[in-house]
N, C-alpha and C positions, 0 to 999 in steps of 0.2 A: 608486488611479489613477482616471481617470475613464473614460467611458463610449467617448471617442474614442482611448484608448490600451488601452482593453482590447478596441475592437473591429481597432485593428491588430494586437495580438497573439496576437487568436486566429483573425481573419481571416473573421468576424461581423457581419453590420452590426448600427449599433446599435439600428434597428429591431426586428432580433430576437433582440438582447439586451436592449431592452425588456418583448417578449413573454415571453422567458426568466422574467422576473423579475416578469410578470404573474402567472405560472404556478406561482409558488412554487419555482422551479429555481434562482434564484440569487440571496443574497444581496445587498442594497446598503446603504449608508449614507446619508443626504442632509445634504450641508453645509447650512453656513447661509446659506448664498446657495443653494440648493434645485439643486444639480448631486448628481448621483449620485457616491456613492465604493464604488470596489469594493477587495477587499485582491488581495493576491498570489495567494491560493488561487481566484480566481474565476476564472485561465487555466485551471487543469487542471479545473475544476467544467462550463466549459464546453464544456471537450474531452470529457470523460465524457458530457454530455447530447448531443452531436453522435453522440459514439461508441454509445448508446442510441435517439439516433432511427435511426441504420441499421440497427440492428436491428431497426426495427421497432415497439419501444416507442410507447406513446404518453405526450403530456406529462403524465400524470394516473399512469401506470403508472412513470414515470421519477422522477414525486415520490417517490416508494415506495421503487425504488432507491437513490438518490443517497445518502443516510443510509450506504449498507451498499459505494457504491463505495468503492476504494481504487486513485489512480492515475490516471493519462491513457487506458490501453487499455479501460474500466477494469477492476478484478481484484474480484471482488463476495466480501465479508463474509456468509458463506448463515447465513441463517436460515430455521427452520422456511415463517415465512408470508411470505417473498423467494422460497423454493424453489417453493410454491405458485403464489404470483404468477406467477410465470413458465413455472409449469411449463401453468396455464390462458393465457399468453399463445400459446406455441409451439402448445398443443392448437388454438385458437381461427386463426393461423397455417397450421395444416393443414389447416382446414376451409377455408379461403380459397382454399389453394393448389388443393384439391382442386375447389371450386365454379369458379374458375377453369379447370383443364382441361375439368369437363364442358361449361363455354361452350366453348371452343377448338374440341373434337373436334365440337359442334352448329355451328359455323360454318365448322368444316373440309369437314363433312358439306355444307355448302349450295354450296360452291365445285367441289366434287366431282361437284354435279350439274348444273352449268352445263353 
């Protein structure tokens, strides 16, 4: 399929399913007239890296994944250094969440003293 029927069917522009595929997230083919061709499996390839950025992933942490998803939600194939991966994503995750509240409760603090 090309780049304007995969991007209606996965509801992607193709901008960034450009980037996608900058990134090493998603295969393509180039005809010979230099259009990109993607196959069947690049809808649910794409649903996966969608379903990966909300989690939070990044596209460099998602190249890593993608090997080991299976599936549109996706459903991850663990292995040892995929469990790692991830298990330093979520750590890394809660140090944000954490730096996060202490800004909040310092700016809570400032409104409090108006």
């Amino acid at each position: 399929m090309l780049i304007g029927e995969l991007s209606r069917r996965t509801g992607v522009s193709t901008r960034l399913l450009r980037y996608y595929e900058a990134q090493g997230l998603l295969d393509v083919r180039r005809g010979s007239n230099g259009y990109r061709h993607y196959d069947d499996d690049s809808v649910v390839t794409v649903r996966q890296v969608r379903a990966l950025l909300r989690a939070g992933l990044s596209t460099e942490v998602i190249r890593e994944v993608l090997p080991c998803a299976r599936g549109e939600r996706p459903d991850i194939e663990w292995c040892a250094e995929l469990w790692d991966i991830l298990n330093d994503e979520l750590a890394a995750m809660d140090d944000r969440i954490d730096d996060l509240q202490r800004s909040r409760s310092t700016l809570a603090g400032f409104l409090t003293r108006s």
